[in-house]
N, C-alpha and C positions, 0 to 999 in steps of 0.2 A: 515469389512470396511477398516482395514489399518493394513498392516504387519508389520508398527514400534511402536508397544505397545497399550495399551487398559487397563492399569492395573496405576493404581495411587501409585508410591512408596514413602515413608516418604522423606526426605531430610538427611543435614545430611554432607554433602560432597559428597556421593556417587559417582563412577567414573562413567562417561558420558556415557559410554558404556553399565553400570549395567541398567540406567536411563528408564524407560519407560513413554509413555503419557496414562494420563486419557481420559475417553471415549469420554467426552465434548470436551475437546481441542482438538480431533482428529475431531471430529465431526466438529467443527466451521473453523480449518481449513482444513480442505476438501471441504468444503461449499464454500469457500473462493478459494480455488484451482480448481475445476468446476466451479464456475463461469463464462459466454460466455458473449460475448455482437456482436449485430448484427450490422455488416459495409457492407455498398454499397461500391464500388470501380471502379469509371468512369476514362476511360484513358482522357486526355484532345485532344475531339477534331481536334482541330489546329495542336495536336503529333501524331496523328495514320498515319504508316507508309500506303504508298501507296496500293493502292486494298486492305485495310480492310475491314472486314463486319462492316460498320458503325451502324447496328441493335446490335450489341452484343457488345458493348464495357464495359459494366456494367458486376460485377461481386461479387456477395453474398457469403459472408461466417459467419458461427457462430464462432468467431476467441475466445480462452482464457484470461479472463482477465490477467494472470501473463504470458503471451508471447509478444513478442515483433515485431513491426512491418516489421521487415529485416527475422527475422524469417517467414513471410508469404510471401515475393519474389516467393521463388521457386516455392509454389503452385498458386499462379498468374500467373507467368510470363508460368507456364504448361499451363494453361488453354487460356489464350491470344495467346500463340504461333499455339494452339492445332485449335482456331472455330476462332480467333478476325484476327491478323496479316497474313497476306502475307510475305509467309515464307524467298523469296528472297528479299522484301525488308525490314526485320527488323532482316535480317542477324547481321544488326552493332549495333545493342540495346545491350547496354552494362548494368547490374543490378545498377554499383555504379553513373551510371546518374540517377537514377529515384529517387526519391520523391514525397511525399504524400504533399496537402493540403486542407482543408476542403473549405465545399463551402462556408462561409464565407472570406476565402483567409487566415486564420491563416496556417501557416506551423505547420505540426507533426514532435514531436520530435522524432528523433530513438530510447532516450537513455530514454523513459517511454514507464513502460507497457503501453499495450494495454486497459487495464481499468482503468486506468487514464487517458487515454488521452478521454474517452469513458466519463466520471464523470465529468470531468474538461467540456467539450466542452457541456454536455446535461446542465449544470449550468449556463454555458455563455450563452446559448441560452432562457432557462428560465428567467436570469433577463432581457436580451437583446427585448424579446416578453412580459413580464409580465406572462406568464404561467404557471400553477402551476408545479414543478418537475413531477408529477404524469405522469403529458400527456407528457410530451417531452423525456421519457424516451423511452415511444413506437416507440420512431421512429429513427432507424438504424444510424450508423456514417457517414455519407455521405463523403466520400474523396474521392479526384480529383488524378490521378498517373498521374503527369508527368515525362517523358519519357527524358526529356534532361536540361541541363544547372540549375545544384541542386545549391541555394542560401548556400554554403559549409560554409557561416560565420554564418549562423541561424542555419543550422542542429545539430552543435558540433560535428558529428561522422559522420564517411562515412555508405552508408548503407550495411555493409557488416555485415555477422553473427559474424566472430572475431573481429572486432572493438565492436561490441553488448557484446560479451563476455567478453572485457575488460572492457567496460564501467559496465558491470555489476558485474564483480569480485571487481571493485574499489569503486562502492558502499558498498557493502556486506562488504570490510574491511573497508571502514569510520562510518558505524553502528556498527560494530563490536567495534572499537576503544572507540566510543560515550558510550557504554554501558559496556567497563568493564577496558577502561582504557587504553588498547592496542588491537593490532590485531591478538595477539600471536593465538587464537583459530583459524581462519582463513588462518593466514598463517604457522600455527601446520600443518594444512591438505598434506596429500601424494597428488601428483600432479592428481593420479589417482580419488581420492574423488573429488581435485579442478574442476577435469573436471569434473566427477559424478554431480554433484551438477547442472551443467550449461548442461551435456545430462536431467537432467530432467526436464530443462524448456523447451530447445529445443525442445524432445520429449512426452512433456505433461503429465510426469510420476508421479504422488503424491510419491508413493513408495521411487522411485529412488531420485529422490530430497530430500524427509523428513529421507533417511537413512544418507545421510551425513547432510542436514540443523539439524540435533537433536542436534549435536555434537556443532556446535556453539551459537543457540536460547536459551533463558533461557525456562528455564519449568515452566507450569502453577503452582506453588502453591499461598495457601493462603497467604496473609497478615500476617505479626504480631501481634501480640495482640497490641494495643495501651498503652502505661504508664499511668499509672494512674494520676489525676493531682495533682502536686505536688510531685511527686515522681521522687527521685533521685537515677541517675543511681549506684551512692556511695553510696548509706545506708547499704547496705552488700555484705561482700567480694566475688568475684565470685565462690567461690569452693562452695558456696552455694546455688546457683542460681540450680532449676530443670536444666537435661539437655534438651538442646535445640533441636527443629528437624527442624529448621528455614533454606533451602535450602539456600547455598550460592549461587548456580544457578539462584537458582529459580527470578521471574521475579521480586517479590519486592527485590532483590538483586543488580541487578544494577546501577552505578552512575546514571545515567541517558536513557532514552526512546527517540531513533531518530528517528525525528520528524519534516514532511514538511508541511505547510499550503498553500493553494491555493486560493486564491483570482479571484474571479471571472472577467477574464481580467484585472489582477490585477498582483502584484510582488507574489514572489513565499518567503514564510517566512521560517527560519532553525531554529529550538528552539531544546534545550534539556529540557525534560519534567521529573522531579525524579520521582519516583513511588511512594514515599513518603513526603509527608509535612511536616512542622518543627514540626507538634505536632504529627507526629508519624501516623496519619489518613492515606488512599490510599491518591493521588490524582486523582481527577476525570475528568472527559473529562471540567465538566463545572467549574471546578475552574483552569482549564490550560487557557479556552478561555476567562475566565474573566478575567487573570491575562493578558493574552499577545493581545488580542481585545478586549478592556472593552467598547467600543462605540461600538461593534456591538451583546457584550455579557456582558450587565451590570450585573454587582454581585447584589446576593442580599442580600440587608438588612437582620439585622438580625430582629429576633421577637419582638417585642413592652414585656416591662414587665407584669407578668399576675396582672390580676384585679380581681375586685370580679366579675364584669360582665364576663370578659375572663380571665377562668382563665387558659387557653389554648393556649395562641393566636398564630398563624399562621406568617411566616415572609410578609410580604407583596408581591404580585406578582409581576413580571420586566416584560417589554415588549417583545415580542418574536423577535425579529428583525431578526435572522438566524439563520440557520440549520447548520449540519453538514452531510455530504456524507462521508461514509469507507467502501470500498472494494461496491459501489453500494446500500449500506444500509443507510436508514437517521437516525444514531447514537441517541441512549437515551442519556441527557445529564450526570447520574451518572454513565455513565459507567467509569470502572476502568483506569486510564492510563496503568499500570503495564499488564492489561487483555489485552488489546487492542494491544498492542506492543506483545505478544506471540501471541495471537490469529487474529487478523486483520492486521498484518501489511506484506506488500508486501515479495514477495520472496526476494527481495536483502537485506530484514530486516527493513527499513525505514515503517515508520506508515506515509501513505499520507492522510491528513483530505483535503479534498473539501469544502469550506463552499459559503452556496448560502444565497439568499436575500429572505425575506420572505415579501410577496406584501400586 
């Protein structure tokens, strides 16, 4: 499956290099990295250069979720020049005029993958129709290329693949920062990995990209054991303490998990999520969203005390009000934050949660 490791080694310090991934975490993100989502691609009409084939302006591809949409140009713009456009008259079609927008009229941003903007936009259409996610997933990204006069204060980026690269190296060190405190890993890398790293989104290489991303991602390990209650980190001296094999890498290792919420036609949230709670538990996807959207993700109560009739009893149930979408998946709510962030979260590093409205 994957030529950067398969083998689960202890923690520890270990040097980065020594490091290898377990079979799951290789598995989940791979899963994660194949990932396609199907986009139509209509030129607008009103822009097709003189003697077009107006029958062929439509244009299908299974595009990757962790690629970006400037990266899809050149095979567009082959295929339009090739059966769509009249060769003398779209001589002057310049790539950094065009821009996408869907059929709704929202503009696509250059500087999010392609499956987010793929999750973000089948959510808005879901609460916008009332339809359940299930059905509106089948149906393709529909976007409009226009050809001239790009809204350059909406896009944030030009659509070029170096402006893509920069905007994506500059995420990759603000999660980098988010999670260990600086971007020393990051910007440690030889210039040849910096670019390795962005040939394998370019080139849709799991390999090529996860030989330099290892070096900066924490590694899947376990959790901590949790303290026991009551129990003080001072009751004995540490030369006594077992030794530890607690990865300082590893993913319950960092300050905190970078982390974007999406609001369905809604503002875009930036939270730092810890991997750990004050009492030493993970934290979990559903007590992140309870904490930071508690009206659309009420906490729940705790258990009623046991009785002689219950002497069991259950916490009460909360109402389901939303979902969560990661990486095209509708998220369990105990999943791990710490899990999620090594294993689901985008190439640039950031964990994007979509969350939709449940009808």
């Amino acid at each position: 499956m994957s030529n950067y490791g398969t083998t689960r080694q202890p923690g520890g310090g270990a040097p980065a290099k020594d490091k290898t991934t377990d079979y799951h975490t290789a598995l989940f993100r791979r899963l994660s990295w194949e990932g396609t989502v199907p986009i139509e691609i209509r030129v607008d009409p009103k822009e097709l250069p003189a003697n077009s084939d107006r029958g062929l302006e439509c244009y299908y591809i299974q595009a990757p979720r962790v690629s970006y949409l400037p990266l899809l140009l050149p095979e567009i713009r082959r295929f339009l020049m090739d059966v769509v456009f009249d060769e003398a008259a779209a001589s002057g079609l310049k790539e950094e005029d065009w821009w996408f927008e869907t059929e709704e009229g929202t503009i696509t941003k250059w500087h999010w993958p392609i499956g987010l903007i793929f999750d973000n936009h089948t959510i808005s259409l879901s609460v916008r129709s009332s339809a359940p996610v299930a059905s509106s997933q089948a149906q393709p990204l529909r976007l409009i290329l226009h050809l001239a006069s790009p809204p350059t204060e909406k896009l944030m980026l030009q659509p070029s693949q170096e402006a893509c690269k920069q905007a994506f190296m500059g995420q990759l060190k603000e999660a980098d920062f988010i999670r260990w405190g600086s971007t020393k890993r990051v910007t440690g890398l030889r210039k040849l990995e910096q670019d390795g790293i962005w040939e394998g989104i370019r080139e849709h290489n799991f390999d090529d990209y996860w030989r330099v991303a290892s070096k900066v991602t924490p590694s899947a390990t376990l959790p901590p054991p949790a303290p026991a209650p009551g129990a003080s980190a001072h009751a004995r001296p540490p030369s006594t303490d077992a030794p530890s094999t607690f990865d300082r890498d590893g993913a319950y290792s960092v300050r905190s998990i970078p982390v974007r919420v999406y609001l369905p036609d809604g503002p875009i949230l930036q939270e730092f999520a810890p991997p750990l709670l004050e009492d030493g538990s993970p934290n979990t996807l559903n007590s992140f969203l309870s904490t930071h959207l508690p009206l659309l993700f009420p906490p729940r109560p705790p258990a009623p005390p046991p009785s002689r009739s219950k002497p069991n009893p259950q916490p009460p149930s909360v109402p389901q009000l939303a979902y969560v979408m990661i990486q095209g998946v509708v998220s369990p709510s105990e999943a791990e934050m710490g899990w999620l962030g090594v294993c689901m979260a985008g190439a640039d590093g950031w964990l994007s949660i979509c969350v939709g409205i449940n009808r």
